[in-house]
C-alpha positions as a printed NumPy array, in Angstrom:
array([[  4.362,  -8.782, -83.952],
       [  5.409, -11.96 , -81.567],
       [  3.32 , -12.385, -78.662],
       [  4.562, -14.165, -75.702],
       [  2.545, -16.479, -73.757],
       [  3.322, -15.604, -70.247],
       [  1.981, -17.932, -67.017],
       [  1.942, -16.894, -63.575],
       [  0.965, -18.895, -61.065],
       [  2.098, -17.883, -57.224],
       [  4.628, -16.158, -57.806],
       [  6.656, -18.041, -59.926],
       [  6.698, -16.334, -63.427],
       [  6.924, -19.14 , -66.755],
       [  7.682, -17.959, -69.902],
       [  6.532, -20.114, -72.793],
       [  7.82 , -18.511, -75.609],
       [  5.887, -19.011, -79.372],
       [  5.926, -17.637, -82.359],
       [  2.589, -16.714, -83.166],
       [  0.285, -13.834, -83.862],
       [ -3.124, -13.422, -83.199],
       [ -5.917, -12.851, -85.981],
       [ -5.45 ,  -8.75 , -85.306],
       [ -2.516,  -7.473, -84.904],
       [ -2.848,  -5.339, -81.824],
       [ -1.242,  -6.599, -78.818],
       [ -3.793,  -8.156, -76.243],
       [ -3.616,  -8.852, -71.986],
       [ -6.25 , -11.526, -70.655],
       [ -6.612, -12.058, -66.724],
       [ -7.798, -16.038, -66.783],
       [ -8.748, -16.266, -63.235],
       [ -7.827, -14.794, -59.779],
       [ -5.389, -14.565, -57.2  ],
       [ -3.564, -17.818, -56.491],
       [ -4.681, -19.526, -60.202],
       [ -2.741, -19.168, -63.292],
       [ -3.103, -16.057, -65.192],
       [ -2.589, -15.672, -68.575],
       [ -0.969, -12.725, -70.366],
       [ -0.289, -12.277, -73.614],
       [  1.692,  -9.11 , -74.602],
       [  4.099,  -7.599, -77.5  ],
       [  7.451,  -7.667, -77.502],
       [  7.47 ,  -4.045, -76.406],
       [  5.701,  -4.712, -73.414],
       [  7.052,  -7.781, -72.546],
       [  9.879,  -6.595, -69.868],
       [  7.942,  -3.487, -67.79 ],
       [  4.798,  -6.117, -67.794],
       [  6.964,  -8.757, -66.472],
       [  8.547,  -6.668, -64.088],
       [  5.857,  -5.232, -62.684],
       [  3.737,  -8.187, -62.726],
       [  6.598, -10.03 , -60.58 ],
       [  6.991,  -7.176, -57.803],
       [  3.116,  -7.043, -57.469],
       [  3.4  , -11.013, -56.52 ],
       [  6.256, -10.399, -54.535],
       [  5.024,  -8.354, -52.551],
       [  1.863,  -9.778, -52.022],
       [  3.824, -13.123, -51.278],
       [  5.734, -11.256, -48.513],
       [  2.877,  -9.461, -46.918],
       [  1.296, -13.175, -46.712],
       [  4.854, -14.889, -45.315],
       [  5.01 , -12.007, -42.897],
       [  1.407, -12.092, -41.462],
       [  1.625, -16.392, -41.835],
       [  5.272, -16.146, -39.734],
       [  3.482, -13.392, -37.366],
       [  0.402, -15.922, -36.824],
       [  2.15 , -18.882, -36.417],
       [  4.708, -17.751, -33.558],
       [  1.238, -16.311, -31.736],
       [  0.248, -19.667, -31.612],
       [  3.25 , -20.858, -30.73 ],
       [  3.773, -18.525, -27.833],
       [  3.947, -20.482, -24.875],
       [  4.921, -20.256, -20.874],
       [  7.231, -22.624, -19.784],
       [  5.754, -24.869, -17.09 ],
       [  7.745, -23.399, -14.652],
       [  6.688, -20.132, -15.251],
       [  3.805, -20.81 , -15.201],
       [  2.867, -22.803, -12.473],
       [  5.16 , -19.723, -10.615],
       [  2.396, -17.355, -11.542],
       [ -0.521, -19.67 , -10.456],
       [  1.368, -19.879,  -6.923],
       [  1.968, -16.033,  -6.979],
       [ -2.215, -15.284,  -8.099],
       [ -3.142, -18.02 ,  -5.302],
       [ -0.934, -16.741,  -2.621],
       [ -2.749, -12.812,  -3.189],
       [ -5.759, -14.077,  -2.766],
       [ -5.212, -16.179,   0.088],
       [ -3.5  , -12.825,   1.682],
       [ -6.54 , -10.525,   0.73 ],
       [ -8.967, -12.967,   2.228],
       [ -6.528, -13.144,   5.838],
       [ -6.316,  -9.171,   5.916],
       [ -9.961,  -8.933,   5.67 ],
       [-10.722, -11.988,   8.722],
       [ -7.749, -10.897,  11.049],
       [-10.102,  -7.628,  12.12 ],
       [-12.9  ,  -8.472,  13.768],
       [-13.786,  -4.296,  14.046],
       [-15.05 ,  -2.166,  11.775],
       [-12.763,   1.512,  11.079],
       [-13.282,   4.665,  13.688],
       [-16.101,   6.968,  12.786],
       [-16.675,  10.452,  13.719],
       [-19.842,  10.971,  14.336],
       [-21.748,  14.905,  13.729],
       [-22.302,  16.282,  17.571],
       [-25.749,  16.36 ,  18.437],
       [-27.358,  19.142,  18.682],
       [-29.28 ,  18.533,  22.465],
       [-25.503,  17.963,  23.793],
       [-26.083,  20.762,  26.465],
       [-29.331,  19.326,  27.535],
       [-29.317,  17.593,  31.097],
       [-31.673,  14.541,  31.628],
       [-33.154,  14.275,  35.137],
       [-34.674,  10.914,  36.459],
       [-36.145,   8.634,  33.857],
       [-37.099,  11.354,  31.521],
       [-36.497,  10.146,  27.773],
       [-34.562,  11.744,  25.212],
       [-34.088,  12.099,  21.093],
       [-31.179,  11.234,  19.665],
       [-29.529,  11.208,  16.39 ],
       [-27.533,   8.184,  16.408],
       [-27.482,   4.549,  18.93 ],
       [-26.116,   3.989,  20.533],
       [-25.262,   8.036,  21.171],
       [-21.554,   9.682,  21.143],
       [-23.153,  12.624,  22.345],
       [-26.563,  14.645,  22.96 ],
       [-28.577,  14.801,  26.236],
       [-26.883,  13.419,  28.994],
       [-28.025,  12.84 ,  32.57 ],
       [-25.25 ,  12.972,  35.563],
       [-23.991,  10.655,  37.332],
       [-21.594,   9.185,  40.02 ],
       [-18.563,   7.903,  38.038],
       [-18.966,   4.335,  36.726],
       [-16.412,   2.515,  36.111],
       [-15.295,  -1.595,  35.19 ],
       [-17.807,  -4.117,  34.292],
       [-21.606,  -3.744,  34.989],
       [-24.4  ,  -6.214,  34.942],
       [-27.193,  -4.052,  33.671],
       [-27.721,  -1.99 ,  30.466],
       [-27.075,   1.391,  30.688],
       [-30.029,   4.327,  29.736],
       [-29.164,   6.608,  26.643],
       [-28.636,   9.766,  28.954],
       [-26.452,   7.729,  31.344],
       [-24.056,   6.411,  28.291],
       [-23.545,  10.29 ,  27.347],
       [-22.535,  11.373,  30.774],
       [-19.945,   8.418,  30.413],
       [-18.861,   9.684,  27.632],
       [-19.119,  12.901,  28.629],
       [-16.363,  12.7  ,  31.293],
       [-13.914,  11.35 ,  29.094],
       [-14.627,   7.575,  29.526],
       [-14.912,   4.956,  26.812],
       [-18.243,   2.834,  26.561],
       [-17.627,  -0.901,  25.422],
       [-21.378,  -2.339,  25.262],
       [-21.972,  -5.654,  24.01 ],
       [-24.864,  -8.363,  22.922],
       [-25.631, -10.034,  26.229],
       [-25.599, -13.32 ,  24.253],
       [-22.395, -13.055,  23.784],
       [-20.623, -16.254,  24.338],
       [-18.752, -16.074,  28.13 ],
       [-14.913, -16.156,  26.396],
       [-15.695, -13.105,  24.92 ],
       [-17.54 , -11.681,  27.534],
       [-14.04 , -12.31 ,  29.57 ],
       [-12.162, -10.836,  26.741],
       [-14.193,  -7.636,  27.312],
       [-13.834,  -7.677,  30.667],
       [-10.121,  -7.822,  30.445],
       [-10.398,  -4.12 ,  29.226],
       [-12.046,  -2.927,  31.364],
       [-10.782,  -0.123,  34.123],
       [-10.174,   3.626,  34.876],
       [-11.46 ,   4.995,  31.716],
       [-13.213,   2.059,  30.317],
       [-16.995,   0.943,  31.261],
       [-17.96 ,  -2.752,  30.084],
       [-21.764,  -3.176,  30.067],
       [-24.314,  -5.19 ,  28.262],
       [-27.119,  -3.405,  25.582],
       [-29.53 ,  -5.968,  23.761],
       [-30.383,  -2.754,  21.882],
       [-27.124,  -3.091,  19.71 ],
       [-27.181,  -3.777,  15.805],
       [-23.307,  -5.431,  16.087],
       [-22.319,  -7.959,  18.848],
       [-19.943,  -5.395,  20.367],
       [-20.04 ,  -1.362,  19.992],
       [-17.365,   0.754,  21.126],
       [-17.877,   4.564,  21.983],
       [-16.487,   7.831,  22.845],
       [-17.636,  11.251,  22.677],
       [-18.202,  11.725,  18.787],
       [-16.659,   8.692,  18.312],
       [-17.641,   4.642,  17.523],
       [-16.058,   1.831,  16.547],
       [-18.441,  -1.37 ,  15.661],
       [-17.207,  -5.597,  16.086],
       [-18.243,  -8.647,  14.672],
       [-16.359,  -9.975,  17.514],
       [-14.335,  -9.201,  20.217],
       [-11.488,  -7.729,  18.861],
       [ -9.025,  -6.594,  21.739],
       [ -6.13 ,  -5.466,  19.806],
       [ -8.591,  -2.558,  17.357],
       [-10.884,  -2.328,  20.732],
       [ -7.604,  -1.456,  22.927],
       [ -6.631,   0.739,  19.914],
       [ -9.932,   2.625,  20.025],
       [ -9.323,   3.037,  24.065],
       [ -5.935,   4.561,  23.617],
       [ -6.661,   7.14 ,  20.972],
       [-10.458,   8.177,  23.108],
       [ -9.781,   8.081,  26.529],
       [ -9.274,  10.905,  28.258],
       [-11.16 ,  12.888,  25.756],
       [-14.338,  14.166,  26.115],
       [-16.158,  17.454,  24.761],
       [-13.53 ,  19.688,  26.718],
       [-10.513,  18.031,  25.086]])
């Protein structure tokens, strides 16, 4: 029987052709080495053409799995954003955070809260007698009558007598008696029918706003959320 020498290395399929048998006469295959080297066949005339065949789509295909995935790779790393574009989305990131940052530092006041009406709110405080309450400064509880205040006052204000403010309606603004004089003007400017201005060194913020079940707490004077707060709670105490 001939035997054919056959090479393949990479793909490429050589075909030394001899005339030559080997010491048996049975035909024989031999894989030399592995994937990318030579390998060596050597096969009968019979076998010659299905063994080439298949032999040469196994490379191919292997060959085009490895082109695709190389080609796939290489425009990855090729894959780049024009300057343009590029320095357009570095403006665009740089601009939202600049806008986040001026949302958050144009209030100076904290949202509205509803506070939970206090249980005591039909108790009535005479003199100096103290009183418990569930939240300070109070939107409601035990209050202690009054004659009407109204505008700015020097002094703090007891518990009892900031419910009965509230009580009639009226909006408390208290503030942090350090606070520095522009701001203490600023306050002041609100003030009126409605609206009672008046120190508390008791606060937690420098400027607390409140209402009957309602508060509103500043970093700073704020008068455009502070007039907000006055225009949605005035005029609206527990009978409203």
């Amino acid at each position: 029987m001939t035997l054919h020498r056959v090479g393949m290395a990479l793909g490429l399929l050589v075909l030394p052709v001899r005339d030559r048998r080997l010491r048996h006469q049975g035909p024989q295959a031999g894989v030399v080495r592995g994937l990318g080297q030579v390998r060596q066949l050597f096969v009968g005339d019979r076998q010659l053409v299905p063994e080439l065949a298949q032999a040469r789509s196994d490379l191919g295909q292997a060959a085009l799995d490895e082109g695709l995935r190389h080609r796939a790779e290489s425009r990855l790393r090729r894959v780049r954003l024009p300057p343009t574009l590029a320095g357009a989305l570095a403006l665009l990131v740089a601009l939202a955070g600049c806008g986040d940052d001026s949302d958050v530092g144009a209030s100076g006041c904290g949202p509205i809260i509803r506070e939970a009406l206090d249980p005591s709110y039909l108790v009535h405080v005479l003199g100096d007698a103290t009183a418990e309450y569930t939240s300070d400064p109070p939107t409601s509880g035990p209050h202690q009558a009054t004659p009407p205040i109204e505008g700015v006052v020097d002094e703090p204000l007891s518990r009892p007598v900031q419910v009965g403010v509230l009580e009639r309606g009226d909006v408390l603004l208290q503030h942090d008696p350090e606070l520095p004089a522009a701001e203490r003007d600023d306050l002041a400017a609100l003030a009126g029918a409605g609206v009672v201005v008046a120190p508390n060194p008791d606060l937690d913020d420098p400027v607390v706003a409140t209402a009957w079940l309602h508060k509103r707490t500043c970093e700073r004077v704020d008068g455009r959320e502070l007039e907000e707060f006055v225009e949605q709670r005035r005029g609206r105490g527990p009978e409203d």
